[in-house]
C-alpha positions, 0 to 999 in steps of 0.5 A: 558249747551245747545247743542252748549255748548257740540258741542265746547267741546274736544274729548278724543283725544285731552284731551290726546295731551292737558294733556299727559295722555293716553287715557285708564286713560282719559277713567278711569278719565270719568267714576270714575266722576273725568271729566265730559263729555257726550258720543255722536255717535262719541265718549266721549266729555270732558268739558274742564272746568272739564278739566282745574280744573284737570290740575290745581290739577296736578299742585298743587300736582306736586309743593307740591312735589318739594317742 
């Protein structure tokens, strides 16, 4: 991971209009490790293959459901 690497990820707000969520469980998601980011001046970026993983559970776990 370099510099550039983190300068093209998300902020948190876009993370929310991506997955729904708010950004309070966002926030909790970050901190209990379950996304990763990195905290800059400007606020908490999200790696969005982190996030990509955790659309993908939600999807998994949505069709176990209507199943």
């Amino acid at each position: 991971m370099t510099t550039l690497d983190v300068v093209t990820w998300p902020a948190v707000r876009d993370v929310v209009r991506q997955t729904h969520l708010s950004p309070a469980y966002i926030s909790q998601m970050i901190h209990a490790g379950r996304l990763r980011a990195v905290r800059t001046r400007l606020g908490w970026l999200v790696d969005p293959d982190s996030v990509a993983a955790f659309e993908a559970e939600r999807a998994s776990r949505l069709r176990k459901r209507s199943a």
